[in-house]
TORKOL-4160 file (C-alpha; in steps of 0.2 Angstrom, whole numbers, padded with zeros to 4 digits, m for minus):
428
<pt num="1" X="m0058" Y="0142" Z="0026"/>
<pt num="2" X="m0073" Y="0137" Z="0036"/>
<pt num="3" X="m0079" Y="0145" Z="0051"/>
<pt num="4" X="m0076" Y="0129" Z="0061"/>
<pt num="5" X="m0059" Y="0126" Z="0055"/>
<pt num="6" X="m0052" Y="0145" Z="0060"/>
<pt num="7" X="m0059" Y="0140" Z="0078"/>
<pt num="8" X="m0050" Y="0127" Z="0078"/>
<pt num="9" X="m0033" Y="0135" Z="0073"/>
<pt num="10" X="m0038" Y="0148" Z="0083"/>
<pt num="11" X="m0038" Y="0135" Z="0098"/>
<pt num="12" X="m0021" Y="0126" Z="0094"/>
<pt num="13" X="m0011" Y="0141" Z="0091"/>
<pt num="14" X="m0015" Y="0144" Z="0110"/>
<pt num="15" X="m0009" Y="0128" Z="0115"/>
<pt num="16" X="0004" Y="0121" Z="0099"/>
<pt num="17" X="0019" Y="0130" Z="0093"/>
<pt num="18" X="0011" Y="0139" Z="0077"/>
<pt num="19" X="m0003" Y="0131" Z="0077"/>
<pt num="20" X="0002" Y="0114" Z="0070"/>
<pt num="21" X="0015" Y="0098" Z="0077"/>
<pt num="22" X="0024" Y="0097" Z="0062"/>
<pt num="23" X="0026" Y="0112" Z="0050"/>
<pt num="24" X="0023" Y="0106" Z="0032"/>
<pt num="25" X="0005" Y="0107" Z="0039"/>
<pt num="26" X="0007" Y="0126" Z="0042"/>
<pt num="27" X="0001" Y="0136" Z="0026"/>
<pt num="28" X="0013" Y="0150" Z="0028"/>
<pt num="29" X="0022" Y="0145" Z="0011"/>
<pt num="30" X="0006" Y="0149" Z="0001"/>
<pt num="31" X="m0004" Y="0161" Z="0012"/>
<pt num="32" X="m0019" Y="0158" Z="0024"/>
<pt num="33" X="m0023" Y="0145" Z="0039"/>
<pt num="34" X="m0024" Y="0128" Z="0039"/>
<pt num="35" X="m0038" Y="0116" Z="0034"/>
<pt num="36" X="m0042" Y="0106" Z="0048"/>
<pt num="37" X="m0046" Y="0089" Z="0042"/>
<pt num="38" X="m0060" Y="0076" Z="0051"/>
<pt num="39" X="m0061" Y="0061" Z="0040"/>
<pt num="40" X="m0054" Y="0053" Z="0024"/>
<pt num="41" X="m0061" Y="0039" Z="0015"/>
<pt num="42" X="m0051" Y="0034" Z="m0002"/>
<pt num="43" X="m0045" Y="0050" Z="m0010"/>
<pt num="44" X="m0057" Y="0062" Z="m0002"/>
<pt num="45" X="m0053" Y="0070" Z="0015"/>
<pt num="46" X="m0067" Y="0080" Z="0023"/>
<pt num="47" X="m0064" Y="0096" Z="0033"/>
<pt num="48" X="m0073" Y="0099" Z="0050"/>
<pt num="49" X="m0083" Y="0111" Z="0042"/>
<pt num="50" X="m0089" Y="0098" Z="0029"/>
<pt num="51" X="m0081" Y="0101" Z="0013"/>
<pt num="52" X="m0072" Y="0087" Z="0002"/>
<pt num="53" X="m0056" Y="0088" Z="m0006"/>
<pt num="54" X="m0048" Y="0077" Z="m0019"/>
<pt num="55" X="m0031" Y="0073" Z="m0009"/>
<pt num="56" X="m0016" Y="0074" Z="m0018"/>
<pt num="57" X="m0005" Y="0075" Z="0000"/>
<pt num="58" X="m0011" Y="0057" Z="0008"/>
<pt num="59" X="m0002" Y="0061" Z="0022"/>
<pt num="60" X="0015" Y="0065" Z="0015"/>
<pt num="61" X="0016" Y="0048" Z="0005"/>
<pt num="62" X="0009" Y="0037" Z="0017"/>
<pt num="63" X="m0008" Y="0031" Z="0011"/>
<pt num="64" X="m0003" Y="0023" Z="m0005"/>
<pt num="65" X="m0019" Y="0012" Z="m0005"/>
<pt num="66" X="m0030" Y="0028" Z="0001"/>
<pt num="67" X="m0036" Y="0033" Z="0017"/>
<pt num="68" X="m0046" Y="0021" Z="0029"/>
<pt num="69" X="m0043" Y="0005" Z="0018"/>
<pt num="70" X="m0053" Y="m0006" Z="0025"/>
<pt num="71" X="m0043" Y="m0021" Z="0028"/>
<pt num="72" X="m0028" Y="m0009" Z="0036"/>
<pt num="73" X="m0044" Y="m0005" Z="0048"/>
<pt num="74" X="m0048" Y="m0020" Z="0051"/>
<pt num="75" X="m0031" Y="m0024" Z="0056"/>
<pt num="76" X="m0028" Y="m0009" Z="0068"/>
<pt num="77" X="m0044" Y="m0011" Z="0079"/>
<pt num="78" X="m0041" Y="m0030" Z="0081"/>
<pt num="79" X="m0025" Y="m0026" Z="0088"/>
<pt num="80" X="m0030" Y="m0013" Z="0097"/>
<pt num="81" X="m0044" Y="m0024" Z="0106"/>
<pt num="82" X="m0027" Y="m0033" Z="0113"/>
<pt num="83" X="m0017" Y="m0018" Z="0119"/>
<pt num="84" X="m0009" Y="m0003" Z="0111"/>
<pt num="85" X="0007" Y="m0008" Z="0116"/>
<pt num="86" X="0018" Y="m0020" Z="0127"/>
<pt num="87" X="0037" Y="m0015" Z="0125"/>
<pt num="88" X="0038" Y="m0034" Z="0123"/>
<pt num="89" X="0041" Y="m0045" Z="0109"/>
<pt num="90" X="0027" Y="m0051" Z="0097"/>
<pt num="91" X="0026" Y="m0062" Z="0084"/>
<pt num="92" X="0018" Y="m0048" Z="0072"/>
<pt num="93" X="0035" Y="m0040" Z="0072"/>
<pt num="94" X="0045" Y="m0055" Z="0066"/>
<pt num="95" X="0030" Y="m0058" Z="0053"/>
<pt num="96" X="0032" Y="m0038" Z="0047"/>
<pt num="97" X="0050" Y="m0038" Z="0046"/>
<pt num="98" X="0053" Y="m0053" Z="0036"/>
<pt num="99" X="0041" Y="m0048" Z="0023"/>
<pt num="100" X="0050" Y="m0032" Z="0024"/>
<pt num="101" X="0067" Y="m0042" Z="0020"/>
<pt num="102" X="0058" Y="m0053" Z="0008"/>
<pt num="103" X="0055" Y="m0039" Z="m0005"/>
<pt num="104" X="0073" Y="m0031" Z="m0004"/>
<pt num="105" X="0087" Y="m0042" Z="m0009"/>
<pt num="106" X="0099" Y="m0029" Z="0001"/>
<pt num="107" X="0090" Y="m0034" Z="0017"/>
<pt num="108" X="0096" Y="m0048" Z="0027"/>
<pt num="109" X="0087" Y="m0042" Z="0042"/>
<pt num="110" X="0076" Y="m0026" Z="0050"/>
<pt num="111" X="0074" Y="m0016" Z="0065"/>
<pt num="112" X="0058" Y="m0007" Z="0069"/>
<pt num="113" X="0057" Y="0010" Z="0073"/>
<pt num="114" X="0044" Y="0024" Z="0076"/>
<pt num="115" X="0047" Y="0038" Z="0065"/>
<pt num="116" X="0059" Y="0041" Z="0049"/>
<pt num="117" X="0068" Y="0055" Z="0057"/>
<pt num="118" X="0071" Y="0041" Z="0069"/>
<pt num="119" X="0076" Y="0028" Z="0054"/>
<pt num="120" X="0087" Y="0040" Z="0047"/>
<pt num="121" X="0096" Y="0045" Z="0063"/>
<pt num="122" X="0098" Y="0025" Z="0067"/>
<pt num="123" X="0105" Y="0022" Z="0049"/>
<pt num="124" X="0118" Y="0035" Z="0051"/>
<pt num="125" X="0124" Y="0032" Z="0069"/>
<pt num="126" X="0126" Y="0013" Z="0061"/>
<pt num="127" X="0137" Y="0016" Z="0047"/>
<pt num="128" X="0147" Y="0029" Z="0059"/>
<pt num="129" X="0148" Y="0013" Z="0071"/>
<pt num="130" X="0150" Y="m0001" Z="0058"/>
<pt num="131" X="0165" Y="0008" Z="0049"/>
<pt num="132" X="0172" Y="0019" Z="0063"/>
<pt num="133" X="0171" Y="0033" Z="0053"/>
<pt num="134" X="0163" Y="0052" Z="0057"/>
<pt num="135" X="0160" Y="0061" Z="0041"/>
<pt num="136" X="0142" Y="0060" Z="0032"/>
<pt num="137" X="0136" Y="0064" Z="0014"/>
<pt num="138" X="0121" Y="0072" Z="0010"/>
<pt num="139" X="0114" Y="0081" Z="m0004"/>
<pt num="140" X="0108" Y="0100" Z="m0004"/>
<pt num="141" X="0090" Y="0100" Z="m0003"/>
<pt num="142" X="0087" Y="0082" Z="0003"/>
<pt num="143" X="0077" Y="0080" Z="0018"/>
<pt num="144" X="0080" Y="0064" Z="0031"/>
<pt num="145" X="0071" Y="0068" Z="0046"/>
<pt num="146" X="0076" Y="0082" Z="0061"/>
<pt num="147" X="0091" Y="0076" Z="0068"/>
<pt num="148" X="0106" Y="0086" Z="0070"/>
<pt num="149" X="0119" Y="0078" Z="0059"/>
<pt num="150" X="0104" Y="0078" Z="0047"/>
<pt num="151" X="0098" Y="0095" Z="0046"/>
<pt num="152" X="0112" Y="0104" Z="0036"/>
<pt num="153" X="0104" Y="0110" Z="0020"/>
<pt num="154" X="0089" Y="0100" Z="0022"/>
<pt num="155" X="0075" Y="0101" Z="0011"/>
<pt num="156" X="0055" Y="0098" Z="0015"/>
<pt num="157" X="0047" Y="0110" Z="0027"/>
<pt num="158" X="0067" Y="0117" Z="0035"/>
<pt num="159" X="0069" Y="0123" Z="0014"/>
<pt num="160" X="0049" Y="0128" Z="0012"/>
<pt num="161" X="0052" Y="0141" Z="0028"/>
<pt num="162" X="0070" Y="0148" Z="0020"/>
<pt num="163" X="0082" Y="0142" Z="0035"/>
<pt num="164" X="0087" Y="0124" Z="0027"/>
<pt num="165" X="0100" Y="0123" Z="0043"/>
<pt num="166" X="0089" Y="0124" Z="0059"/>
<pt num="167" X="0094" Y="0136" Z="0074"/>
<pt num="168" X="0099" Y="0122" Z="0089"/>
<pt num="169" X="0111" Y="0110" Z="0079"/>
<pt num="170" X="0129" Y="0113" Z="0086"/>
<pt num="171" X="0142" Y="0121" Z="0073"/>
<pt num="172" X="0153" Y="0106" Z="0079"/>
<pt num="173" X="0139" Y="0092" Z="0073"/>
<pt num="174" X="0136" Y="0100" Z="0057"/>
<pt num="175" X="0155" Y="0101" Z="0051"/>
<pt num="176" X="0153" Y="0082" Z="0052"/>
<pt num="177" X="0139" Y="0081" Z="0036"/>
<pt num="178" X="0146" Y="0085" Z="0019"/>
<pt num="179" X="0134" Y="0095" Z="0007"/>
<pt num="180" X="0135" Y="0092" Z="m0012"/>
<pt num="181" X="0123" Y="0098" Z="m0026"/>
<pt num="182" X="0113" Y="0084" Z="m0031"/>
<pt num="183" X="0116" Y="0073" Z="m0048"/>
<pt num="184" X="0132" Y="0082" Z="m0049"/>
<pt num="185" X="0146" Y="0069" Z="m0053"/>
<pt num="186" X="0159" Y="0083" Z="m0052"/>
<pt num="187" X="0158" Y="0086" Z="m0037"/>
<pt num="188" X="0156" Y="0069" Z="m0029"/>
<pt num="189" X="0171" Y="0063" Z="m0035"/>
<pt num="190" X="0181" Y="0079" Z="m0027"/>
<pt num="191" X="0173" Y="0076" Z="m0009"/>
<pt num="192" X="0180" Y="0058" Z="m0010"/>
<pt num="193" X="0196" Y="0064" Z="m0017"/>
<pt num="194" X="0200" Y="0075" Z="m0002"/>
<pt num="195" X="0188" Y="0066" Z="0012"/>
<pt num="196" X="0186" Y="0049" Z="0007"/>
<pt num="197" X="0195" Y="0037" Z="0019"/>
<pt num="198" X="0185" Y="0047" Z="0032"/>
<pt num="199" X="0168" Y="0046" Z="0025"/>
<pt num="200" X="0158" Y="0034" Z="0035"/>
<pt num="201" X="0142" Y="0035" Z="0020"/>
<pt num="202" X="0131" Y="0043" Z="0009"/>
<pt num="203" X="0112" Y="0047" Z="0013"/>
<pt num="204" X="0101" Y="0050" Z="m0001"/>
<pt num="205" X="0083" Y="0049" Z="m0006"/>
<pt num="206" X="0084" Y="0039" Z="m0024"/>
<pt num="207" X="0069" Y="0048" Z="m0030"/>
<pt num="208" X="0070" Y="0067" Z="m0020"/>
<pt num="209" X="0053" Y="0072" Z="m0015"/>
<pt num="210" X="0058" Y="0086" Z="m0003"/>
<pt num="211" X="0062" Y="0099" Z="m0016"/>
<pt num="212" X="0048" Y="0093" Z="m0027"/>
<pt num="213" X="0051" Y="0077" Z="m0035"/>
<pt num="214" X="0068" Y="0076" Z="m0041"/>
<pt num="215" X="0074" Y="0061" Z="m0051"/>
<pt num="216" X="0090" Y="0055" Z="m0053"/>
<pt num="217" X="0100" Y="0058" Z="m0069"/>
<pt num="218" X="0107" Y="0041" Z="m0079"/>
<pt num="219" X="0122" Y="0036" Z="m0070"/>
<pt num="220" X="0121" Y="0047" Z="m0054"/>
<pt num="221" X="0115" Y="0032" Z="m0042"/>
<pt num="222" X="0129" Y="0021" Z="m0051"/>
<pt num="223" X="0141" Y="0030" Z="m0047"/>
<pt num="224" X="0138" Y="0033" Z="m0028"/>
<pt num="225" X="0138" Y="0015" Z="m0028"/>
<pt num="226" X="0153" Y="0014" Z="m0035"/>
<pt num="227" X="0161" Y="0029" Z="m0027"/>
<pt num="228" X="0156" Y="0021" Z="m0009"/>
<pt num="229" X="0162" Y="0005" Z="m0013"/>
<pt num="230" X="0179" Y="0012" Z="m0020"/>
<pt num="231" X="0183" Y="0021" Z="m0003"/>
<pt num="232" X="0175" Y="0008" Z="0010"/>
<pt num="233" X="0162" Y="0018" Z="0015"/>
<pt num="234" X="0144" Y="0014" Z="0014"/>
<pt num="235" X="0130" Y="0019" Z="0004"/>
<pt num="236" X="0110" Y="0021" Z="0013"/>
<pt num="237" X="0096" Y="0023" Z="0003"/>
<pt num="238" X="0083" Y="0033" Z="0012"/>
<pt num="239" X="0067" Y="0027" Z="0003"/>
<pt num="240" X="0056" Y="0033" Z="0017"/>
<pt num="241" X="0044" Y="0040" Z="0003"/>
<pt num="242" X="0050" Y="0029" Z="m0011"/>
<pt num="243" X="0048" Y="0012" Z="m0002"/>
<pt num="244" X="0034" Y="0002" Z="m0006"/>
<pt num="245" X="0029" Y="0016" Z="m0015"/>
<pt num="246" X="0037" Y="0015" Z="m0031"/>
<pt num="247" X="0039" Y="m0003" Z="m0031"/>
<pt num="248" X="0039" Y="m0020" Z="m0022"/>
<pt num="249" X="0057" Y="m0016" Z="m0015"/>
<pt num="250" X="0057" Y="0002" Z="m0018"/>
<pt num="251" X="0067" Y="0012" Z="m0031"/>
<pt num="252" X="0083" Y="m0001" Z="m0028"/>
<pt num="253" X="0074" Y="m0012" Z="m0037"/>
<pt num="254" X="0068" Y="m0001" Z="m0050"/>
<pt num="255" X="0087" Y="0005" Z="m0051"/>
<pt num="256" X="0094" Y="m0011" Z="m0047"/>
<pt num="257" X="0108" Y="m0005" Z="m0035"/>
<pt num="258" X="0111" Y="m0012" Z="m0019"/>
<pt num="259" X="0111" Y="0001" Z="m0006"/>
<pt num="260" X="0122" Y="m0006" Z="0010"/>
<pt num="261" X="0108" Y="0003" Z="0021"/>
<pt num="262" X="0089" Y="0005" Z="0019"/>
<pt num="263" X="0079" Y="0016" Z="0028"/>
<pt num="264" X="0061" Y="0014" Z="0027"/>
<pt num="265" X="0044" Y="0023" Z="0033"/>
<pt num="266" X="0029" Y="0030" Z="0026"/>
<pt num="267" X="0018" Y="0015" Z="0016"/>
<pt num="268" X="0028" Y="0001" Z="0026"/>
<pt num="269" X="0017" Y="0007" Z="0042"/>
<pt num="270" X="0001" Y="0008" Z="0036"/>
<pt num="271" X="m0002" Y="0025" Z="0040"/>
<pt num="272" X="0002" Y="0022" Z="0057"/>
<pt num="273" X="0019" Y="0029" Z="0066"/>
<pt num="274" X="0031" Y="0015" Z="0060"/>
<pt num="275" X="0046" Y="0014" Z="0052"/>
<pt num="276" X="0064" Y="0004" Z="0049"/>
<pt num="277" X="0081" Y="0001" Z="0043"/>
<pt num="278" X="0088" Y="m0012" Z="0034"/>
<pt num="279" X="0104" Y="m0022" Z="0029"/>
<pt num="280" X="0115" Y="m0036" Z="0027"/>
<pt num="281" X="0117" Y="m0045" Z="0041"/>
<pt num="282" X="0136" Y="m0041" Z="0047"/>
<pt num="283" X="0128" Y="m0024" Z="0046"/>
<pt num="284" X="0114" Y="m0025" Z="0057"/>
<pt num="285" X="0123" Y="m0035" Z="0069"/>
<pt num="286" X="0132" Y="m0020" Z="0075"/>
<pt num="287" X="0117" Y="m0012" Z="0084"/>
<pt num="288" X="0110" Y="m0018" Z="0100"/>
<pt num="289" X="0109" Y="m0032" Z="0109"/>
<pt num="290" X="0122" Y="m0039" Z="0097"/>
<pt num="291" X="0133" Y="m0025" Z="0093"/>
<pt num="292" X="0141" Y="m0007" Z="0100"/>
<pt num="293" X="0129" Y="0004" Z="0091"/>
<pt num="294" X="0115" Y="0006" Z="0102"/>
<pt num="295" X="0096" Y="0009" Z="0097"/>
<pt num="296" X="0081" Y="0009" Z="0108"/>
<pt num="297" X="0064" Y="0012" Z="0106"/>
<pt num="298" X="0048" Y="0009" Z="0120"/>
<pt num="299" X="0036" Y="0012" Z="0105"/>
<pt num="300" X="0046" Y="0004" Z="0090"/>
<pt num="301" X="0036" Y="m0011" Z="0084"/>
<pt num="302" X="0021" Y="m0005" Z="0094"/>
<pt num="303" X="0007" Y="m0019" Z="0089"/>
<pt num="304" X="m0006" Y="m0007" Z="0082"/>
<pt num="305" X="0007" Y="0001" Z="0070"/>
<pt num="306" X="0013" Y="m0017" Z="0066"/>
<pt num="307" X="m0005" Y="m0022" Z="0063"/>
<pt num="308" X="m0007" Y="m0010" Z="0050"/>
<pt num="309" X="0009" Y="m0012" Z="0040"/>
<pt num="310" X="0006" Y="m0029" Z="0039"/>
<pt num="311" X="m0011" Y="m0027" Z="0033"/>
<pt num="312" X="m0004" Y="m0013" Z="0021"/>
<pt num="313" X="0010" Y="m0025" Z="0013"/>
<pt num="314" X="0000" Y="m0038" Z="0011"/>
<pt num="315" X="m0013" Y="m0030" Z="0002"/>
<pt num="316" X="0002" Y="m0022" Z="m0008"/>
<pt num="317" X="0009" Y="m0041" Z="m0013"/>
<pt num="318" X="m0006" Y="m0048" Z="m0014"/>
<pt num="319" X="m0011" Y="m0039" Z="m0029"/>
<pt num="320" X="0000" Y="m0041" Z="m0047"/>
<pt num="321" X="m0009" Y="m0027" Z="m0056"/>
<pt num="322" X="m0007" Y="m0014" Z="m0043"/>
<pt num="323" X="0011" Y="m0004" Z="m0047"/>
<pt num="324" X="0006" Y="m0005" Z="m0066"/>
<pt num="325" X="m0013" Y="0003" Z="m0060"/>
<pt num="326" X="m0006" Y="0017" Z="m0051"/>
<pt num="327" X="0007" Y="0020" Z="m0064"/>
<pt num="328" X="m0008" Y="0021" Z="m0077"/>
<pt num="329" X="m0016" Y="0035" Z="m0065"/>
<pt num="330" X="m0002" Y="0043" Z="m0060"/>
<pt num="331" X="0004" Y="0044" Z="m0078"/>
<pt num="332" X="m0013" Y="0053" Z="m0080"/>
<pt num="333" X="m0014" Y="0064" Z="m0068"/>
<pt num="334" X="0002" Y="0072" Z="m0078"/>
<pt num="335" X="m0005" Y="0072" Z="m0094"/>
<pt num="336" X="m0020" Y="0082" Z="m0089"/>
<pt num="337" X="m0008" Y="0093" Z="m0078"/>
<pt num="338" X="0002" Y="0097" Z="m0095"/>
<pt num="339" X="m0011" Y="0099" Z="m0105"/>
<pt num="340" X="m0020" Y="0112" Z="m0092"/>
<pt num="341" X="m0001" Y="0121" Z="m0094"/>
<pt num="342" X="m0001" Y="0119" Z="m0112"/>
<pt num="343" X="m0019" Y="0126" Z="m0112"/>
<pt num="344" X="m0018" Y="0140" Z="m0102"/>
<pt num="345" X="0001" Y="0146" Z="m0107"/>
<pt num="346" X="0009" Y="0146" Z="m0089"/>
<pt num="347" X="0024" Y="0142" Z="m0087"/>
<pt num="348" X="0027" Y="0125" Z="m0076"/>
<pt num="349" X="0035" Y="0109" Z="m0076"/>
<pt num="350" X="0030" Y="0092" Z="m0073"/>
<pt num="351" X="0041" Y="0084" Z="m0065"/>
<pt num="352" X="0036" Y="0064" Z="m0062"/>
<pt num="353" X="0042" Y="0048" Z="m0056"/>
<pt num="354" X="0030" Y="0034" Z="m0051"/>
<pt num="355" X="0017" Y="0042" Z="m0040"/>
<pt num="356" X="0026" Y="0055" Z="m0035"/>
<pt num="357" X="0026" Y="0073" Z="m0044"/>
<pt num="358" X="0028" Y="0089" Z="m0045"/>
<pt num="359" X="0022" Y="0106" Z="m0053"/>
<pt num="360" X="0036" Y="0118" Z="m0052"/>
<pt num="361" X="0032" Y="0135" Z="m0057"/>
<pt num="362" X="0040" Y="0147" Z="m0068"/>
<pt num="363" X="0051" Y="0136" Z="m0076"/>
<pt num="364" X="0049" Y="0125" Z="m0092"/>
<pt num="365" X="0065" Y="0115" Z="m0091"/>
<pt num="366" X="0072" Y="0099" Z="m0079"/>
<pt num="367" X="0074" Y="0101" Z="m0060"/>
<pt num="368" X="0090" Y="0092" Z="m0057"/>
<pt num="369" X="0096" Y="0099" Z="m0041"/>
<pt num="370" X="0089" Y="0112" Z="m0026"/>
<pt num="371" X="0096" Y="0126" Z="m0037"/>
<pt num="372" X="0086" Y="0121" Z="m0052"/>
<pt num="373" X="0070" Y="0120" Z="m0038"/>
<pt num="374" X="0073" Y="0136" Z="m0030"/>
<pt num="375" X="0071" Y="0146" Z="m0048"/>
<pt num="376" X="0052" Y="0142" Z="m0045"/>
<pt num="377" X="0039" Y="0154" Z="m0045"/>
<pt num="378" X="0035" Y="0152" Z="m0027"/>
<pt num="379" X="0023" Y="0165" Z="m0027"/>
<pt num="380" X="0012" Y="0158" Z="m0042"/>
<pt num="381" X="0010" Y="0141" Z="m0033"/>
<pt num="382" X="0004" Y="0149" Z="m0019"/>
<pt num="383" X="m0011" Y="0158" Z="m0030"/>
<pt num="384" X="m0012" Y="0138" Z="m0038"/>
<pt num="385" X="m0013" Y="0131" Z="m0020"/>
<pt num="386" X="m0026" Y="0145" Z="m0017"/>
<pt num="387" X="m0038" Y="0141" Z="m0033"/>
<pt num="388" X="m0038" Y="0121" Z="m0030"/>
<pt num="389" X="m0042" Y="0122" Z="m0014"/>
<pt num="390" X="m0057" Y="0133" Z="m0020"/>
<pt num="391" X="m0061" Y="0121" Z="m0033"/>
<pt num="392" X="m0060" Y="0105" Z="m0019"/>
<pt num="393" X="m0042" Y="0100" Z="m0023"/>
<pt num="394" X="m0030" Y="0097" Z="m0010"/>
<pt num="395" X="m0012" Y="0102" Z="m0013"/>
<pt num="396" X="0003" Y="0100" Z="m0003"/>
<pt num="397" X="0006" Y="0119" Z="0004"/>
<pt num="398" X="0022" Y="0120" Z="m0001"/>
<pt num="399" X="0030" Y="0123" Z="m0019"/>
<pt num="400" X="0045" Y="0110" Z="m0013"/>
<pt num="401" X="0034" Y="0094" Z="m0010"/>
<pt num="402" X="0029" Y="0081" Z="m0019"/>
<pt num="403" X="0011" Y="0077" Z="m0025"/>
<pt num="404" X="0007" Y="0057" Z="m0021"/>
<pt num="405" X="m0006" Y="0047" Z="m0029"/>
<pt num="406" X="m0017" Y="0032" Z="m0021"/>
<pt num="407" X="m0025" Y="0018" Z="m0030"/>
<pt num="408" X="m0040" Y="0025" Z="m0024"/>
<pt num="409" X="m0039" Y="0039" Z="m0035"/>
<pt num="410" X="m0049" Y="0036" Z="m0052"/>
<pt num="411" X="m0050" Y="0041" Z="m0068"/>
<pt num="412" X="m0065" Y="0053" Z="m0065"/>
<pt num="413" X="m0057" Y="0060" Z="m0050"/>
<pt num="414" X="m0040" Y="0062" Z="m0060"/>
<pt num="415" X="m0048" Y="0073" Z="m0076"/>
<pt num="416" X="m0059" Y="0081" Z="m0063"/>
<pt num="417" X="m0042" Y="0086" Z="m0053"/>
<pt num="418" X="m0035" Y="0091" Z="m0073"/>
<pt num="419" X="m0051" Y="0103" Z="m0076"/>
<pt num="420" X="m0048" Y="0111" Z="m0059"/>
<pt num="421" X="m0030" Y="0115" Z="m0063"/>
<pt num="422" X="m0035" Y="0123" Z="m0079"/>
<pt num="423" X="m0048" Y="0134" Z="m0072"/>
<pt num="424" X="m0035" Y="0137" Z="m0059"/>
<pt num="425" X="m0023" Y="0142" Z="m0073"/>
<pt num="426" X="m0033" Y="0153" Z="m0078"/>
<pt num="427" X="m0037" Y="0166" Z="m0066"/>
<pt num="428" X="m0018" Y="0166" Z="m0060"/>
């Protein structure tokens, strides 16, 4: 760590709680201070003391086309030039939301919002309101944002700091969620046995990327389809990472299930603070003006945020090649991250779907759940982290996150990312 970026930790741990305003940016899961980054350009971020990394994090998922595209800049400071924000309609925001609902056939129509924490709480007060029911569903070790009814066994940076139930959520609100191991059929079908006329939905993230990269075993999404279906409750797809990110349409596509509720984020804003929910129109009539399920936001649809998740999508539609390109490079990126393993004779995992990965350490089998995840050699990816970061690689700091890849990652960065990781490997 540069001299410039410990003065500048120094400075914000004066003035922001630890230092950071959100804590997957801390570095206390694998030792050290955090960089403190000045500029990005593609797949490089530069720190304020000058040094480039190769950036595996993209800011948590959202910079699928690599930072500081230049159409997406383009797009922000042209709509800045007209105001940062009205709290009035636009036209941009009908223009965003129906190419939103034009690439999921589960989407009828879309509201903006700011944040996916904010999606995700939105989502869940609307299947409560739509369906008059109070219980929730979630699965151990999936994360989908800080709000209360949400933070019971939560994965990302709540499961990275070892208290996966945050302090302040009343003992009251969480008896309301419903945890159950993920891709266990067993126990899904007992919840719904002895809850189910009083289950109001499911929440999951189809592809987990907040105790590493999950996937979902063959049948697992089928059947919360059908289980939801079965017991008039609904189901809600939080593809705030996997939207746009795995495909036109996200990972229902892929999967070709029909989610009653979609919440969005990440890729869909651009980089910028945006996100949304989705669903069939009798759904998304509930909420406010329409309906009894209220939702408010001064910021949501704001024009600079619009700006740039228009310019994001549009660059996204407008090019036929692109998923099969970043499946190419992501594809690779895992080869050369096995074969460094295979190399070297640590023991690790590669765990991948799409652009989204994981290395979990000390463990050579399937993560199919948080109490697969949790067998990780925490301590050894903290060295790894370490030893790429030396080497100009830049990890997320957490052993229960997913790596993303950009389109603007090539193939020299990839093997160049590959021989870091070996010599990494080595030393550990």
């Amino acid at each position: 760590m540069g001299k410039a970026s410990t003065a500048a930790f120094k400075a914000a741990t004066k003035v922001i709680p630890g230092g950071v305003n959100s804590p997957v940016r801390a570095f206390r899961a694998v030792g050290g201070n955090p960089l403190f980054i000045a500029k990005g350009e593609g797949a490089i971020i530069t720190d304020v003391d000058g040094n480039e990394y190769l950036d595996f994090v993209g800011s948590w998922g959202p910079h699928l086309l690599g930072h500081a595209h230049p159409l997406i800049v383009e797009a922000v400071q042209k709509a800045a030039s007209g105001s940062t924000s009205f709290g009035a309609p636009t036209t941009a925001e009908t223009e965003l939301c129906s190419l939103i609902a034009s690439a999921f056939s589960s989407v009828d129509k879309v509201r903006l919002l700011s944040s996916g924490t904010e999606a995700a709480m939105a989502a869940i007060r609307l299947a409560r309101g739509f369906t008059g029911r109070d219980l929730i569903v979630k699965f151990a070790g999936c994360y989908h944002g800080h709000a209360d009814s949400l933070l019971v066994s939560a994965g990302s940076g709540a499961l990275t700091f070892g208290s996966p139930s945050s302090a302040g959520v009343p003992e009251d609100i969480a008896k309301l969620t419903l945890v159950l191991p993920y891709n266990d059929f067993d126990a899904l079908d007992a919840c719904f046995k002895k809850h189910g006329r009083k289950i109001a939905a499911i929440i999951v993230e189809p592809v987990v990327g907040n105790m590493g990269c999950v996937i979902p075993q063959r049948g697992f999404l089928e059947a919360l389809r059908s289980i939801t279906e079965h017991h008039g409750s609904l189901l809600i797809f939080d593809e705030v990472m996997t939207g746009f990110r795995l495909a036109w349409g996200g990972a229902q596509t892929l999967f070709e299930i029909k989610p009653d509720i979609t919440v969005l984020g990440k890729v869909v804003g651009g980089g910028m603070p945006l996100a949304a929910i989705g669903a069939r129109a009798e759904i998304m009539d509930k909420l406010a003006p329409l309906g009894p399920v209220y939702q408010a936001g001064t910021l949501s649809g704001n024009p600079v945020a619009v700006a740039a998740g228009l310019a994001a999508l549009r660059s996204i539609k407008s090019d036929p090649n692109l998923y099969r390109r970043l499946e190419i490079i992501s594809a690779r990126l895992a080869f050369v991250l096995q074969e460094a393993i295979n190399e070297t004779g640590v023991k690790a995992y590669v765990a991948r779907f799409g652009s989204m990965m994981t290395v979990f350490f000390g463990t050579s089998g399937p993560v199919h759940n948080l109490d697969d995840a949790m067998k990780s050699d925490t301590e050894m990816f903290a060295r790894f982290h370490g030893e790429m970061l030396k080497r100009g690689v830049y990890l997320p700091a957490s052993q229960f996150e997913a790596w993303f890849v950009s389109t603007a990652h090539t193939f020299d960065q990839i093997d160049a990312a590959g021989s870091a990781a070996r010599d990494a490997l080595k030393v550990l």
